[in-house]
C-alpha positions as CSV (number, residue, x, y, z in Angstrom):
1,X,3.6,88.3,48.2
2,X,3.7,90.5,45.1
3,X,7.0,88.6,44.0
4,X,4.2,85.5,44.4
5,X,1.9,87.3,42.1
6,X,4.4,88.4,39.2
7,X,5.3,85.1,38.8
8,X,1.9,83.8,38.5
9,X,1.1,86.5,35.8
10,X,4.4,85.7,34.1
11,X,3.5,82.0,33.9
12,X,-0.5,82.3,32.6
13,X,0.9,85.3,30.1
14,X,3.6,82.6,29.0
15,X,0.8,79.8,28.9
16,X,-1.3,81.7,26.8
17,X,0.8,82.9,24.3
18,X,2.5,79.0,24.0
19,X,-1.8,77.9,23.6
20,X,-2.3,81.0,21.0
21,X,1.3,79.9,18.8
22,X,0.5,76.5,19.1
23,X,-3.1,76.7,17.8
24,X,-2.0,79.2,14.6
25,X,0.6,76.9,13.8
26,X,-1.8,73.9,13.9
27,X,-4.8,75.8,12.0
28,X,-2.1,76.8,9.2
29,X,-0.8,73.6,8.6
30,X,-3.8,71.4,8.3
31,X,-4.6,73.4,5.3
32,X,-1.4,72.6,3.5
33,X,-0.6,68.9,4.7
34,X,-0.9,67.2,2.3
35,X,-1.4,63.2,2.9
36,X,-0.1,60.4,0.4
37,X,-2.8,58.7,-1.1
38,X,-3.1,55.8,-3.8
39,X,-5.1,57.4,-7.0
40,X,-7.9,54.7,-6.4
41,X,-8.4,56.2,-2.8
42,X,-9.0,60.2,-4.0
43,X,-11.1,59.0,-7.1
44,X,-13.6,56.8,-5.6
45,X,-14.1,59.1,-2.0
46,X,-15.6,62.7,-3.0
47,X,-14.8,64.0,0.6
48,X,-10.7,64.2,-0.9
49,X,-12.4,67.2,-3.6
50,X,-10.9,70.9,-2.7
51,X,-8.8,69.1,-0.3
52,X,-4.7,68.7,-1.0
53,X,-3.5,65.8,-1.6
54,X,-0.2,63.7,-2.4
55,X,-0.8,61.1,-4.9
56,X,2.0,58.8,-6.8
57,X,2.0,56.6,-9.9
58,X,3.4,56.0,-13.5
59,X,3.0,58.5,-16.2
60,X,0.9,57.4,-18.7
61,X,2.4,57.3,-22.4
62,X,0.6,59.4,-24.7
63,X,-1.3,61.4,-22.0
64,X,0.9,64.3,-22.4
65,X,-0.6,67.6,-23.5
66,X,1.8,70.9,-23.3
67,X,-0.5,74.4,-23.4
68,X,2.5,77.0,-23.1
69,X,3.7,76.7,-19.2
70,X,1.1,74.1,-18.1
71,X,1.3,70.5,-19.3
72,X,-1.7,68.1,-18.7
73,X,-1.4,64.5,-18.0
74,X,-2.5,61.0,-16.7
75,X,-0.5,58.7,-13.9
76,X,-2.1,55.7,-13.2
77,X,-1.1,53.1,-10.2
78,X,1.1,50.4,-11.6
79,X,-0.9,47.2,-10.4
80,X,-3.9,48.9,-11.7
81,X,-3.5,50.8,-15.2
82,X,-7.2,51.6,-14.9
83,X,-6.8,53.8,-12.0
84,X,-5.9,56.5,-13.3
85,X,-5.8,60.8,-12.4
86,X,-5.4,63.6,-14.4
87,X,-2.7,66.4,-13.3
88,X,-2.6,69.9,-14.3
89,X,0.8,71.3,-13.2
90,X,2.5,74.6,-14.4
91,X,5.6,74.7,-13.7
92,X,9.3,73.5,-14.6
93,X,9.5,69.7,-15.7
94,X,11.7,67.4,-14.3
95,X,14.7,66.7,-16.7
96,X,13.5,62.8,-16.7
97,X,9.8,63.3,-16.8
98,X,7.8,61.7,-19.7
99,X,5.7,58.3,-20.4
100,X,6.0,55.2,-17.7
101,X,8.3,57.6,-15.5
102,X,7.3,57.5,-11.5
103,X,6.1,60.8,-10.5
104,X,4.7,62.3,-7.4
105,X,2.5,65.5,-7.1
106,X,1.1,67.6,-4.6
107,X,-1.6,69.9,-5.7
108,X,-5.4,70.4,-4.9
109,X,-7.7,67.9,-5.7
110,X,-10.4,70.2,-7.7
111,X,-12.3,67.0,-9.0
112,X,-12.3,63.1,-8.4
113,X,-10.4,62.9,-11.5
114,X,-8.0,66.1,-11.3
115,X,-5.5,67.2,-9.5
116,X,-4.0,70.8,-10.3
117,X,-0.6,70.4,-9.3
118,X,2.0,72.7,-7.0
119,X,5.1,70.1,-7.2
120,X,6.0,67.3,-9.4
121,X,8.8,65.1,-8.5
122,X,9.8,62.5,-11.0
123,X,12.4,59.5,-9.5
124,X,14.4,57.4,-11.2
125,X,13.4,53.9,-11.2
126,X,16.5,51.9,-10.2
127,X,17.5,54.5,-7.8
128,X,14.3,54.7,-5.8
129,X,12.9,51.6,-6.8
130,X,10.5,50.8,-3.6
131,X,10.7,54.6,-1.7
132,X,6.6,55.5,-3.0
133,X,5.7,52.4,-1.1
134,X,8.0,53.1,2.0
135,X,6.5,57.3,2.1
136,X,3.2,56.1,1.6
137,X,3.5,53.6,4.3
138,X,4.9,56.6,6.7
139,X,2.4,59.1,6.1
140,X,-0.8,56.5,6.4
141,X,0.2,55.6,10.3
């Protein structure tokens, strides 16, 4: 009978730890998930502001502003050139980044028309050509 009971204890001790890891490692993360999202989406819905957010598009030429370490600029969506986001990202540039590159960021959206930036990723058009729409497609089911 008390061989009965420690195993009883062992499995609702066990239980409850498994319930109290499970429910830190969910509360962390939906903090820093960060969903893919067109730029059209997280401008025109305010409930995306303070959250963080994954967004994608095309560097727009002449939008680039360097202020020591941080560098502000515009991507825009490439079917729509009037959808546009500003970034704020401080931080090492990708070797290819510049005007009409494809770049991705991560960051927290602070306004509907600003991102500030964690992580930049810049791709290379013929060797990724089609991968934004593939992630994007992934990350929406």
């Amino acid at each position: 009978m008390a061989d009965s009971r420690s195993k009883t204890r062992l499995l609702a001790v066990t239980v409850v730890l498994l319930a109290v890891v499970g429910y830190m490692i969910y509360s962390s993360a939906g903090s820093t998930v960060a969903y893919f999202k067109d730029i059209n989406e997280v401008t025109a819905d305010s409930t995306y502001v303070g959250k963080t957010v994954k967004v994608g598009g095309l560097v727009l030429k002449d939008s680039v502003e360097k202020d020591g370490k941080t560098v502000t600029f515009k991507i825009y969506e490439k079917d729509r050139k009037n959808s546009q986001i500003t970034v704020v990202y401080s931080g090492q540039l990708p070797s290819q980044f510049g005007g009409d590159v494809e770049a991705i960021v991560d960051g927290k959206l602070v306004s509907q028309e600003r991102i500030e930036a964690d992580r930049l990723v810049t791709k290379c058009p013929s060797k990724y050509e089609g991968e934004m729409k593939e992630e994007k497609g992934k990350t929406d089911e």
